[in-house]
N, C-alpha and C positions, 0 to 999 in steps of 0.2 A: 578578560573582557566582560563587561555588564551583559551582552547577549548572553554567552555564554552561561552566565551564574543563572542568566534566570532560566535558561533552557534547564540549565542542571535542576534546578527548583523544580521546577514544574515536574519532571520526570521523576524527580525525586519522590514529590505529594502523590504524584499516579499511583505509583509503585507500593507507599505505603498506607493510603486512604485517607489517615489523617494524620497530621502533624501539629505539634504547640510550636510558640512561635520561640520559646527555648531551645529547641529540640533544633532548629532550624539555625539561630542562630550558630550554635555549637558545633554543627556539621559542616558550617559554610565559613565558620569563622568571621562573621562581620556582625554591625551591632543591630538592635533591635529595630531601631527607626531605618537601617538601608533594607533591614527583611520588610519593614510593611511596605518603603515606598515599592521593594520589588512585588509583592505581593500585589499590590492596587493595580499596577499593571497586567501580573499575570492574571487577575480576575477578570479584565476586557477582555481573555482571550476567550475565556468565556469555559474551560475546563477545568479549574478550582472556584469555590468561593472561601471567602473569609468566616470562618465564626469564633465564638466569645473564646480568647486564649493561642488562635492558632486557624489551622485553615485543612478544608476537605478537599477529598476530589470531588467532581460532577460525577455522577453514576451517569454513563452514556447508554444506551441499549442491551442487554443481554445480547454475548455474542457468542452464537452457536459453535458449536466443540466442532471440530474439522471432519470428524471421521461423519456426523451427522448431516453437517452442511455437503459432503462428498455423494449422500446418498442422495441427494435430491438432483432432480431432473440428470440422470447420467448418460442420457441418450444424448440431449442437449449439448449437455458438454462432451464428450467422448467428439461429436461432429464438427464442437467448436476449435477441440483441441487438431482434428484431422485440416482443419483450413487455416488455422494460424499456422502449425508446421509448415505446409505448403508457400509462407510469407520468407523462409527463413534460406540461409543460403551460405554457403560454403567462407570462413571469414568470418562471420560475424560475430558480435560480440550482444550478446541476446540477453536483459534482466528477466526472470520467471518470479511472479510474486506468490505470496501466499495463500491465493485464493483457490478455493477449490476445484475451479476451470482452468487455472494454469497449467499444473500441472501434469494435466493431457497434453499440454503440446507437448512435451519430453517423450511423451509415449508414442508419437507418431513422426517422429525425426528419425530420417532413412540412418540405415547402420553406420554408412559409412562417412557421414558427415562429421566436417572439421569445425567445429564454433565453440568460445568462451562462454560459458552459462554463468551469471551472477545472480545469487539468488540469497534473499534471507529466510526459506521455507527449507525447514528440514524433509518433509516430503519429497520436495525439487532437488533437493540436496543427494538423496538416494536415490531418486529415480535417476539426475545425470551422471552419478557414480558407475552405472550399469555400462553406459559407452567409454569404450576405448580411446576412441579419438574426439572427447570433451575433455577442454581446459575447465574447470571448475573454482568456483571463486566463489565463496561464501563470508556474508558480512558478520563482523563482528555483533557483542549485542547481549544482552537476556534473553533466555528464553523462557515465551511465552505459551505455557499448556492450549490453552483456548485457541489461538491461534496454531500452535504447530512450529512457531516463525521466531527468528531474534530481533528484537528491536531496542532502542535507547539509542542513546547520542554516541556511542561507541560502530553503530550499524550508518549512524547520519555522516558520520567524519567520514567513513569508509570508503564513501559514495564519490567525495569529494577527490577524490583521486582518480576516478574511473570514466572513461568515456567506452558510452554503452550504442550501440547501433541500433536496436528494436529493442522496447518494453513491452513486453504483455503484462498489461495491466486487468484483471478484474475490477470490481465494485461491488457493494450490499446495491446501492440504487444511483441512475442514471436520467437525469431529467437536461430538460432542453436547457431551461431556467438555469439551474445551477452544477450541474454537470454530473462529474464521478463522485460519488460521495462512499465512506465507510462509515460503519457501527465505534472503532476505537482509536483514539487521538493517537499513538503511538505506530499503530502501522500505517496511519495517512499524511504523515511527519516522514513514511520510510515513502511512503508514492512519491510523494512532492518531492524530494530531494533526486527519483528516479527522473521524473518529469524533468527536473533543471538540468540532467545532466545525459539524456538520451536526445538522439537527434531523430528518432520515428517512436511516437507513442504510439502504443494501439490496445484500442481496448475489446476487450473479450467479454463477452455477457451473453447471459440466453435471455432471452422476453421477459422475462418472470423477472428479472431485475428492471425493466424501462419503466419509466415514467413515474418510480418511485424515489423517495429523498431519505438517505441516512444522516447521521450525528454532525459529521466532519467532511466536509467537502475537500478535494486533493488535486481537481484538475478536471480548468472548463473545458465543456465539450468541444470549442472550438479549437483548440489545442491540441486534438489528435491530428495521425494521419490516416489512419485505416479502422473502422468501426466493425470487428467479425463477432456475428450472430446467429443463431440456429432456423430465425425465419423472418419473413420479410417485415421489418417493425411498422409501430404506426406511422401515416404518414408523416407528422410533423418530425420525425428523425429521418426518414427519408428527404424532404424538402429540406432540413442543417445540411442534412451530411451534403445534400449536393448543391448548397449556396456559398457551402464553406469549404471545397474542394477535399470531403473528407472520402474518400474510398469505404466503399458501405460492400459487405460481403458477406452470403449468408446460403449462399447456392454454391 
């Protein structure tokens, strides 16, 4: 299917920085004129562009190495991860992403709790290895050093079979305007597919993420069900969450 080719494309360009449009050709087995018309589209997306011979990736934001991004504010999260655990419940079937607040809820899930944990974070992946009575499910995928996490169309399919009852979702930044955003098109390609296919999002964030916008948006704020944070944010996310029946939690 044409989606498909160009999803492989695109992932393809990510992955390697830059490609000629031979090179593309030969990989994909099709002619030169179906890689550019795919190409003109995939540049609306707005994460490659076109140049003389062949085509780049967008460099999106430097994205901090995980064990870095874990040191920062850990009080925050350590509290945030003690209040999403408290959401979670005997049964369910829970996504944990890669974010460096996720995490912590794995570390604050009573011993003897029974839940499916799916997760594309090799972190998550260890920490739910610890309990007995976790089902454990991890998506296929490359793995990504920066991140910690597997991603690619391999982790997208995975998803498509799975109905997940709670996501904990992190973000780099969270605005009223445009929602959950991240720093890189390949783990917010793994959000979104979470999002289509959970029936409670919720998202996890300490303050130090609101009111700021990353690369790649993945999921408007109004689309959650429960917003848990470490203190009471500014008003204007206080007035969303309670226009739009979102469950705001941070005490």
């Amino acid at each position: 299917m044409k989606i498909s080719r160009l999803n492989s494309i695109e992932e393809y360009v990510l992955s390697k920085k830059t490609v000629s449009i031979d090179e593309l050709c030969e990989v994909f087995q099709v002619s030169k004129n179906t890689i550019r018309r795919d190409l003109n589209e995939l540049e609306e997306r707005g994460h490659i562009a076109k140049v003389y011979g062949g085509v780049t990736a967008v460099t999106p934001e430097e994205v901090m190495p995980l064990p870095v991004r874990s040191g920062l504010n850990p009080s925050a999260k350590n509290r945030i991860g003690q209040l999403a655990a408290r959401e979670i419940r005997d049964g369910d079937t829970i996504f944990i992403d890669s974010g460096s607040t996720a995490v912590n809820v794995l570390r604050h899930l009573p011993l003897r709790i029974k839940v499916t944990v799916v997760t594309h974070s090799l972190p998550a992946m260890m920490e739910a290895a610890k309990f007995d009575n976790i089902s454990l499910i991890s998506l296929g995928g490359v793995y990504n050093p920066s991140t910690s996490s597997f991603v690619g169309i391999a982790a997208q399919q995975a998803l498509s079979d799975l109905r997940i009852s709670k996501a904990f979702l992190s973000a780099t930044g969270v605005t009223v305007e445009s929602g959950m955003s991240n720093t890189t098109f390949l783990e917010a390609e793994i959000k979104r597919g979470v999002v289509a296919h959970t029936s409670h999002v919720i998202l996890i964030a300490d303050n130090s993420k609101l009111g700021h916008d990353a690369t790649v948006t993945f999921c408007r704020l109004r689309d959650i069900s429960t917003f848990i944070t470490d203190q009471q944010p500014a008003p204007k996310f206080t007035e969303f969450c309670r226009a739009h029946s979102i469950r705001l939690v941070w005490e």
